[in-house]
Every structure is written in structure tokens, then in C-alpha cells.
LUMDO-973948 format. One line per field, with one value per atom (N, C-alpha, C, O): residue number from 1; atom name; x, y, z. Coordinates in steps of 0.02 Angstrom, whole numbers, plus 50000, padded with zeros to 5 digits. Last residue first. Example, Ala and Ser with C-alpha at 12.3 -4.5 7.8 and 13.67 -1.06 7.14 Angstrom:
<nodes>
kelum: [2,2,2,2,1,1,1,1] .
sevex: [N,CA,C,O,N,CA,C,O] .
x: [50642,50684,50645,50670,50660,50615,50660,50712] .
y: [49888,49947,50002,50057,49716,49775,49835,49834] .
z: [50354,50357,50394,50402,50390,50390,50390,50423] .
</nodes>
This chain:
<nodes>
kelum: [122,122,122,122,121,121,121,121,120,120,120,120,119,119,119,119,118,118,118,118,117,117,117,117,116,116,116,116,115,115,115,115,114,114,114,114,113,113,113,113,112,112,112,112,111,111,111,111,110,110,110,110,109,109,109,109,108,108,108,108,107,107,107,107,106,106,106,106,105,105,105,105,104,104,104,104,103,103,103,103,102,102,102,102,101,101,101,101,100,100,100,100,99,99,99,99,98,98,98,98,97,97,97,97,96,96,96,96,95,95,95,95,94,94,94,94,93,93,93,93,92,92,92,92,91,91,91,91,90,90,90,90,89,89,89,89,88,88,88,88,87,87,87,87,86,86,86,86,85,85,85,85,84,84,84,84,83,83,83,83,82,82,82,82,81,81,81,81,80,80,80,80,79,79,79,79,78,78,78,78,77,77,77,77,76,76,76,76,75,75,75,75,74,74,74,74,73,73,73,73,72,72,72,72,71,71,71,71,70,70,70,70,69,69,69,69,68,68,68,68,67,67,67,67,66,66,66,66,65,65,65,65,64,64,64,64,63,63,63,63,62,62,62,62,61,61,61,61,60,60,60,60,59,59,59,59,58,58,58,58,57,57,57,57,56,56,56,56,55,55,55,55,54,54,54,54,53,53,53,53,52,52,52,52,51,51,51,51,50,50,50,50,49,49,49,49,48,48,48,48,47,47,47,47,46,46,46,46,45,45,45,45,44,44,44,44,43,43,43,43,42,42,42,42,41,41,41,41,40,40,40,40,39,39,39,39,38,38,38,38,37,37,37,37,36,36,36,36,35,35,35,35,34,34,34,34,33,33,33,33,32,32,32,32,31,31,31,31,30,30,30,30,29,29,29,29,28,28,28,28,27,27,27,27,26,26,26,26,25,25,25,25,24,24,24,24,23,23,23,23,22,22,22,22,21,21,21,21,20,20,20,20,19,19,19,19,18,18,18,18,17,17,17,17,16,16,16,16,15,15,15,15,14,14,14,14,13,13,13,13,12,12,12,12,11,11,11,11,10,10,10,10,9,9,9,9,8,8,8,8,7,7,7,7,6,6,6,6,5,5,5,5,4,4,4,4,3,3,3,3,2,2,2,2,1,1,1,1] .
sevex: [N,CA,C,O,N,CA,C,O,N,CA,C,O,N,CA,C,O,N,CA,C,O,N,CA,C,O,N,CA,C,O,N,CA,C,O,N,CA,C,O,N,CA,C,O,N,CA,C,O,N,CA,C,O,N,CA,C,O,N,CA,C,O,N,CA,C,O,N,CA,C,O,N,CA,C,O,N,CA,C,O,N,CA,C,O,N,CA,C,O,N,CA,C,O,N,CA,C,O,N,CA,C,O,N,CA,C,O,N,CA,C,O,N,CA,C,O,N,CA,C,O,N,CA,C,O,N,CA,C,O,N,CA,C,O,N,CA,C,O,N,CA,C,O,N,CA,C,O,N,CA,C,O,N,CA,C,O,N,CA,C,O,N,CA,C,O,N,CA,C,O,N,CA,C,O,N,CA,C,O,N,CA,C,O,N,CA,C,O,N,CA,C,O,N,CA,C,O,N,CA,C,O,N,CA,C,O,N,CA,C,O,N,CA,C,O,N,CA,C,O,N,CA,C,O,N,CA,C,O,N,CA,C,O,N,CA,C,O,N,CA,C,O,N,CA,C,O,N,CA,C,O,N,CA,C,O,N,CA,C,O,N,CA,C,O,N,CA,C,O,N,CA,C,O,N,CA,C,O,N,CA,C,O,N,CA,C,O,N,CA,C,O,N,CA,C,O,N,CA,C,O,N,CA,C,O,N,CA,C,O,N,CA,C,O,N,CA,C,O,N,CA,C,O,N,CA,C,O,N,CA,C,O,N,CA,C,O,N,CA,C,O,N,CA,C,O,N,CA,C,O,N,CA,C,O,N,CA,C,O,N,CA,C,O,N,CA,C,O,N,CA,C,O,N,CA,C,O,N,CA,C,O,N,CA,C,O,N,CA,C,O,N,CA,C,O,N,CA,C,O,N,CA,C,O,N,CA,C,O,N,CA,C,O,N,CA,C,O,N,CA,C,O,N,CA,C,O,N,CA,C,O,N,CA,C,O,N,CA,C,O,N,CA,C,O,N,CA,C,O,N,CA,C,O,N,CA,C,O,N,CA,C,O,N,CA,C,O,N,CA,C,O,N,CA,C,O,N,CA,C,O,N,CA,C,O,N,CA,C,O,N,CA,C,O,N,CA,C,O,N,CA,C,O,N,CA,C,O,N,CA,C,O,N,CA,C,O,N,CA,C,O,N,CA,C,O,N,CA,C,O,N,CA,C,O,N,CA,C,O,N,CA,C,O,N,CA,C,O] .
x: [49908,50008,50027,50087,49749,49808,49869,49887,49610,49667,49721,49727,49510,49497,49556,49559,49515,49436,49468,49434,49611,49561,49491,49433,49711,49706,49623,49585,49674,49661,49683,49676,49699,49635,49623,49577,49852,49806,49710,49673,49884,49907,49871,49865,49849,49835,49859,49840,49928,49852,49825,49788,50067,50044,49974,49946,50045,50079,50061,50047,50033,50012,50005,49962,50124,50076,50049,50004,50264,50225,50162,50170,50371,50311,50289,50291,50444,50441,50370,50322,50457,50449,50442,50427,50473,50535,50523,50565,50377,50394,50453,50483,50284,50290,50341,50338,50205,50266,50259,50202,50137,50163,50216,50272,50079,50148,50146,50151,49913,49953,50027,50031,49757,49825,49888,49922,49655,49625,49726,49742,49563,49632,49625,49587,49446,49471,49542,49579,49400,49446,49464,49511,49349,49291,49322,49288,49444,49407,49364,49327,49510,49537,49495,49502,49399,49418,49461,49451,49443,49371,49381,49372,49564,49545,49476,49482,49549,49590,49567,49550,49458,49439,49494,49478,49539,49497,49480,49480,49656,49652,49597,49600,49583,49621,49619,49598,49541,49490,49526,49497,49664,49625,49567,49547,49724,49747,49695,49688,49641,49603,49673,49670,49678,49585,49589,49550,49800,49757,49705,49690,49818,49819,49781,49732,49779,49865,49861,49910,49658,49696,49768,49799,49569,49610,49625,49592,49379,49420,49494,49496,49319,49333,49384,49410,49206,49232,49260,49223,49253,49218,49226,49260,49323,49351,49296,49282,49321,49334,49335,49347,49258,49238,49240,49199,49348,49298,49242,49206,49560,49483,49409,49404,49630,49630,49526,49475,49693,49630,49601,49557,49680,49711,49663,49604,49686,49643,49704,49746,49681,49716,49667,49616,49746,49688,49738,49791,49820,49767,49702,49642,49950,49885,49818,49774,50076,50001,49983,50012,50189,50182,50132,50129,50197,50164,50174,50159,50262,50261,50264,50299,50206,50256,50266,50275,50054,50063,50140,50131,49990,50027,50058,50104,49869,49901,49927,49902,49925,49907,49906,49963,49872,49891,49885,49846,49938,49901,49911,49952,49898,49907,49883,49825,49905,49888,49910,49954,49994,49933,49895,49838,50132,50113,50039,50016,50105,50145,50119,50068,50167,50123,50174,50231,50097,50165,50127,50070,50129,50083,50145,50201,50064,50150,50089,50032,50042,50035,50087,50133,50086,50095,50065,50061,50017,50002,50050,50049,50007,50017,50038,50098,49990,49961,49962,49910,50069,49982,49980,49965,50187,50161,50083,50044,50288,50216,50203,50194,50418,50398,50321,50294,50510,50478,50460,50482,50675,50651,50584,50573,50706,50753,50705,50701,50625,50614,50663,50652,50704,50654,50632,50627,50812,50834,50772,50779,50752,50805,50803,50788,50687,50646,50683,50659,50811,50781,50730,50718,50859,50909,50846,50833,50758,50759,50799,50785,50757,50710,50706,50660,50893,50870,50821,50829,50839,50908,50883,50856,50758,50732,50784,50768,50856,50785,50758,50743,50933,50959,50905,50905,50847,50902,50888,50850,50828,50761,50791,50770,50937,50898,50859,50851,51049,51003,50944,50930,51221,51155,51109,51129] .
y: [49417,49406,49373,49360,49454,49391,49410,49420,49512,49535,49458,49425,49478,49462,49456,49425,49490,49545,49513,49536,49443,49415,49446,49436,49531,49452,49440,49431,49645,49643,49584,49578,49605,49620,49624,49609,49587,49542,49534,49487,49705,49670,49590,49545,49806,49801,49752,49777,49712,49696,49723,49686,49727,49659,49652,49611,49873,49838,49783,49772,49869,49899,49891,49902,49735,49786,49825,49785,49721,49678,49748,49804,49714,49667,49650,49595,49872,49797,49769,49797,49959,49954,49891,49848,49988,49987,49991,50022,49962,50013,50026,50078,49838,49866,49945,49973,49805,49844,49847,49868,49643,49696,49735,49709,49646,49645,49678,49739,49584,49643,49574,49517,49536,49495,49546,49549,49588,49544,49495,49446,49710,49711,49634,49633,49771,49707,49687,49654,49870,49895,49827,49834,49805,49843,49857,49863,49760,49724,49745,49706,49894,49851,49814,49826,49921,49937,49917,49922,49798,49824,49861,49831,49835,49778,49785,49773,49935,49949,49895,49907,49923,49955,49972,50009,49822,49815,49841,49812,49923,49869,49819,49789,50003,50015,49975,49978,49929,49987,49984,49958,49877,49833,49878,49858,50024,49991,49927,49932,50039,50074,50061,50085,49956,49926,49979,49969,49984,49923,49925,49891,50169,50107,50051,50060,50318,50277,50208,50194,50366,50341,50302,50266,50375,50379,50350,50302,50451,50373,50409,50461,50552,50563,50492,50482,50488,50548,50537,50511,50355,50374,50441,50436,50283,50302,50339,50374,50287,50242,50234,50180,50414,50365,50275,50230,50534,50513,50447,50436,50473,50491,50476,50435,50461,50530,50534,50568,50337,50366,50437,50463,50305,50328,50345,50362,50223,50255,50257,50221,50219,50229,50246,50277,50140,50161,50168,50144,50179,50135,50145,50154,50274,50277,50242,50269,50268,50283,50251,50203,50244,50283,50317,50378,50140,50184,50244,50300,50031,50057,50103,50115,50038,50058,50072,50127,50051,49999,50072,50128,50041,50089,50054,50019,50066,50023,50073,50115,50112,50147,50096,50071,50181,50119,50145,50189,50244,50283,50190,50148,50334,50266,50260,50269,50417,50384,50336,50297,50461,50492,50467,50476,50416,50418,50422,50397,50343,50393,50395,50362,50219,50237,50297,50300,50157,50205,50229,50251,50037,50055,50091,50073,49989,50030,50054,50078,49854,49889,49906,49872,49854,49861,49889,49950,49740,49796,49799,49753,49638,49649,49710,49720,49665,49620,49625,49613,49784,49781,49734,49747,49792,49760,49780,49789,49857,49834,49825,49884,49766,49796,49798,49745,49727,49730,49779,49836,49745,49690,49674,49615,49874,49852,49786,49781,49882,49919,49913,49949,49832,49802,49815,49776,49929,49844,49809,49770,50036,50042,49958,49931,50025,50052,50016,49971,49987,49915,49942,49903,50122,50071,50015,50000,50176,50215,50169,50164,50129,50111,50135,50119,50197,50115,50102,50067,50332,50306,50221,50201,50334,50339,50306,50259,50268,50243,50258,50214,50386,50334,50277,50248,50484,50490,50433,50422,50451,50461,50449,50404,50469,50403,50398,50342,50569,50562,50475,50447,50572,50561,50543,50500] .
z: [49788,49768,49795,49790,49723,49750,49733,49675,49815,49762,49787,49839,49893,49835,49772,49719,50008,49990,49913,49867,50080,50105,50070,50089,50030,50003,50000,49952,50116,50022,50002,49941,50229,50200,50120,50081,50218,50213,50212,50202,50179,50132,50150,50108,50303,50235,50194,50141,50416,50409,50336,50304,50369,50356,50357,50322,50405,50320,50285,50227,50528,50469,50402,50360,50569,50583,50553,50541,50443,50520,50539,50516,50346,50343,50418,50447,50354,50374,50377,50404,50227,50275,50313,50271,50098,50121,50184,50215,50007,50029,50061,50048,49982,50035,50059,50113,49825,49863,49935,49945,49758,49846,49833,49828,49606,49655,49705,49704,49580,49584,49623,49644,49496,49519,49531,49479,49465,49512,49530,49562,49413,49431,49480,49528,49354,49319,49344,49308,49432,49378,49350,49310,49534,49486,49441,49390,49581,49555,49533,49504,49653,49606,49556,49496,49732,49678,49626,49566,49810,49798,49729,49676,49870,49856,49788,49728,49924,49887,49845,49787,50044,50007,49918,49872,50129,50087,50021,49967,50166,50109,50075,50021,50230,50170,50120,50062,50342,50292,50240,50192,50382,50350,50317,50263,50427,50385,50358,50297,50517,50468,50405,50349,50622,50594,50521,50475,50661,50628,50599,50550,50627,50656,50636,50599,50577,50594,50629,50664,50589,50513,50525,50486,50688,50672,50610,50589,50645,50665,50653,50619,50609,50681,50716,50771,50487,50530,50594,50636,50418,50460,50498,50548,50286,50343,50371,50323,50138,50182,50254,50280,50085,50089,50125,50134,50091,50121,50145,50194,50115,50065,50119,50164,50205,50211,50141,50133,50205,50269,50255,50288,50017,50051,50155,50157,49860,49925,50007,50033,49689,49750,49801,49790,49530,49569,49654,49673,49440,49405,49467,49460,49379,49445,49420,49388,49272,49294,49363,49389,49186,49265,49268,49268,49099,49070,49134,49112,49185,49106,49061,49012,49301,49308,49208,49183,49380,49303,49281,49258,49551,49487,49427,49448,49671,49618,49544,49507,49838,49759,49713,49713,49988,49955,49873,49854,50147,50089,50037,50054,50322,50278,50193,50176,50452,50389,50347,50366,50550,50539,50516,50538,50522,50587,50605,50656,50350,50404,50480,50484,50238,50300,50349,50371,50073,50104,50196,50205,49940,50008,50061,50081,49803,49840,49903,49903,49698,49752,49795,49819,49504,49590,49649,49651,49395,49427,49499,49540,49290,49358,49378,49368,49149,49178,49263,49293,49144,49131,49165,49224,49297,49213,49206,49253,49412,49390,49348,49331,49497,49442,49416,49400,49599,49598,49552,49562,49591,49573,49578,49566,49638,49592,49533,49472,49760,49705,49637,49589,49846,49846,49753,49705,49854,49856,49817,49770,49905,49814,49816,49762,50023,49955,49908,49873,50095,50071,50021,49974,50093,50054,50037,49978,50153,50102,50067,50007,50292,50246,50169,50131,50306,50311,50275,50225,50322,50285,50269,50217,50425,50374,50322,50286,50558,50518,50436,50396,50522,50525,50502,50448,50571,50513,50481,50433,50682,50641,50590,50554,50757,50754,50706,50682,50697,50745,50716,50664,50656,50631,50688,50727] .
</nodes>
């Protein structure tokens, strides 16, 4: 198995680990936040029913500025603001962190603390 393998493999066990015990409710909602080399995508999803309560992604027009990268700090905190934001226009004001099966540091950690810091609480 080549390294990448191996990485993805890994993050694919702590997905199932995480995802066993993190669940989205009406009342709480999940945020699943997924990041690729390019981008960065966040979704709130009410697991119940397997709806899309709300999502933004670098790739939508509105967050992101023509010509900014999408793969790094500052446009992870774009994100999570902006996730934030909507949420609270949707009456969403208390979610579950998914992280995904990725490690809580850099990307992950600046979206998940812009969207504290804009309003959402886990």
C-alpha cells in the first residue's frame, strides 16, 4: 500500500469511529466538514430525515472572491463564518462537529472556530 492508501484508509476508520456516535437530531443538527487540496466544503445535515439544512462550500460565489485560493486558512474561516450565518438565518443556533475523520488542526480547527466565533455553539 502506498502512503496515500494508507492515509486515506486511516481517515476512513476514525470517519466510521467518529460517525458511530455523532448524530444529527432536529434539534441538533450536524456539521460534516470535508477538505480537499483545492477546497473546502461544510454542510449542516439533520441525519433523521437525510437532508441538507444548509451548505457552503469555496467553490460557491458568494463566499469567496474571484481568484482567492480555496485550500487554506483564511478561506477555511470564510467558510465557517459564512456557514455560521446561515445557519442563523435558518434558526440553527446549536449543531454536532463532524470533523470527518480528519484531525482537529488547521483547516478544520480555523472552520470550526470561526463558526463558534460567528455564533453557532458545540
Amino acid at each position: 500500500m502506498s502512503v496515500a492508501e494508507t492515509r486515506r484508509t486511516a481517515r476512513l476508520k476514525r470517519q466510521r469511529r467518529v460517525r458511530r456516535k455523532v448524530v444529527g437530531t432536529a434539534d441538533q443538527p450536524r456539521l460534516c466538514v470535508f477538505r480537499s487540496a483545492k477546497n473546502i466544503y461544510a454542510q449542516i445535515i439533520e441525519d433523521q430525515t437525510g437532508t441538507t439544512l444548509v451548505s457552503v462550500s469555496t467553490l460557491s460565489k458568494d463566499v469567496l472572491e474571484a481568484g482567492t485560493h480555496g485550500g487554506n486558512i483564511e478561506a477555511a474561516k470564510a467558510i465557517g463564518k459564512a456557514i455560521a450565518e446561515k445557519a442563523i438565518a435558518n434558526n440553527i443556533k446549536k449543531v454536532v462537529f463532524d470533523r470527518n475523520g480528519f484531525l482537529y488542526h488547521g483547516r478544520i480547527k480555523a472552520l470550526a472556530d470561526a463558526a463558534r466565533e460567528a455564533g453557532l455553539s458545540f
